[in-house]
C-alpha positions, 0 to 999 in steps of 0.5 A, spaced: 476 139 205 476 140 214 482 141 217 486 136 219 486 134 226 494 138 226 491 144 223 485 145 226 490 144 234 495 148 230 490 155 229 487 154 235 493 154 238 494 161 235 486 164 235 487 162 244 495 166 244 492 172 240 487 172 246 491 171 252 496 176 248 490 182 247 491 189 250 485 188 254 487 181 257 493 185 259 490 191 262 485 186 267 491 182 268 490 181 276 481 183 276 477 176 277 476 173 271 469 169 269 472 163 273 471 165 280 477 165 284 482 165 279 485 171 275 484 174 269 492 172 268 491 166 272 486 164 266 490 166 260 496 162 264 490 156 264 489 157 257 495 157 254 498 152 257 494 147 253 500 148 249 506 147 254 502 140 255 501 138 248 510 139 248 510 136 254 508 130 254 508 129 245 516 129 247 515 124 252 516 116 250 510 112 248 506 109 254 507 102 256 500 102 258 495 101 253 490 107 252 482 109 255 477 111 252 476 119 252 469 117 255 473 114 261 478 120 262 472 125 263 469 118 268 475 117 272 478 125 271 478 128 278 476 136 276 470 132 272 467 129 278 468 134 284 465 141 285 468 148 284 472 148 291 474 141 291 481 140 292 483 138 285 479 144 282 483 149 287 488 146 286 488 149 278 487 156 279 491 157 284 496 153 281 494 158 275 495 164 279 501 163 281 504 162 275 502 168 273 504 172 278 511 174 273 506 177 269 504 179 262 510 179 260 513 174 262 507 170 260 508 173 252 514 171 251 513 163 254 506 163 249 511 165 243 517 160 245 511 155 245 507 156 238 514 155 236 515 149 238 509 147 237 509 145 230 514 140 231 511 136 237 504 136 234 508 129 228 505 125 235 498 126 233 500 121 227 503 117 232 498 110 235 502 110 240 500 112 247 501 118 251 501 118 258 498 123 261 502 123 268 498 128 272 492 122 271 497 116 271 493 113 265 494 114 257 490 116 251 492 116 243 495 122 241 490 124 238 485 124 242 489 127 248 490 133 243 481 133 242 482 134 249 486 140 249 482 143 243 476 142 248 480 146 254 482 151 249 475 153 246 472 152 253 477 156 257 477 161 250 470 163 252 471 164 259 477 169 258 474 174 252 468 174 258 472 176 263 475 182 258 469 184 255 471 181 249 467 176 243 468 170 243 474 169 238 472 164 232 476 157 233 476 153 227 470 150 224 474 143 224 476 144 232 468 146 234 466 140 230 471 135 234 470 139 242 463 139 241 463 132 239 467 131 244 461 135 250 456 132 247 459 125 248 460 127 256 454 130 256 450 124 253 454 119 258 452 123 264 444 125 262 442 120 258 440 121 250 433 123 251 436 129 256 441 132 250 436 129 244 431 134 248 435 140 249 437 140 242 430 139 239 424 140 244 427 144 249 419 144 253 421 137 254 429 139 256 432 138 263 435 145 266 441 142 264 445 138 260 452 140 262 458 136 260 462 138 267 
């Protein structure tokens, strides 16, 4: 039987904490990671907080707007529509590397707090009422805002164990089977059916890029 949409957030959670609390994250904490122009640090703070986000605003009261679509968030969502040095985009990594300046240790401690507390925070994902997501200034359902956030974590989680040298760690099958529904979806939204239905089939007819982001 699949996980359940808790569970499989709840063992994400753990597999992308067991990653950023790594000796090798540790030891290549101030190197430029994989994503250029944040650290390895700054990464680790940016997958983690998925976590921090999840409390947050699972704490907060139900949105009185009524929730998009998850198509619409990645159509309307700053980072999604701008380039690497845009503004907003930036604006994340440096935002990142800044919280990492208190270092690794700092960072652990924070990271074990949170999978603490997050057991009790992820009840809203059973919840139909809208959560806002303030730094967008619209809602999504709980359970879609918690998709989105697997997705950063499986994505960000790649991205780090290669700025370490590491294997990708294995994430749930559930929370794979959700992240990549969810990249497909974008992918088909920004490309077309034909571009993605190629890529995955007839790659000698595949555009050079299906890219959700």
């Amino acid at each position: 039987m699949p996980l359940s949409l808790t569970d499989a957030v709840l063992e994400s959670a753990r597999v992308s904490a067991d990653l950023a609390l790594s000796d090798q994250v540790r030891g290549r904490w101030g190197d430029e990671s994989s994503c250029e122009g944040m650290t390895v640090g700054g990464l680790a703070h940016h997958l983690t907080g998925q976590l921090d986000s999840l409390i947050r605003l699972y704490a907060d009261a139900p949105a009185d707007a009524a929730p998009i679509r998850v198509l619409d968030h990645y159509r309307q969502a700053p980072w999604a529509n701008s380039g690497l040095d845009g503004e907003v985009n930036t604006g994340i990594r440096t935002g990142a590397d800044e919280q990492a300046a208190g270092g690794p240790d700092a960072h652990a401690e924070h990271v074990r707090s949170a999978l603490a507390a997050l057991p009790a925070a992820l009840a809203r994902i059973e919840d139909s009422d809208p959560v806002l997501i303030p730094w967008q200034g619209w809602s999504l359902t709980a359970a879609d805002f918690a998709v989105t956030r697997l997705m950063e974590m499986v994505v960000h989680a790649d991205d780090l164990a290669a700025s370490v040298g590491l294997e990708t760690p294995r994430f749930p099958d559930e929370a794979v089977r959700l992240v990549v529904g969810l990249l497909a979806d974008v992918a088909v939204d920004r490309h077309g059916q034909a571009a993605v239905v190629r890529t995955l089939s007839r790659p000698q007819r595949a555009p050079a890029s299906v890219s959700a982001f």
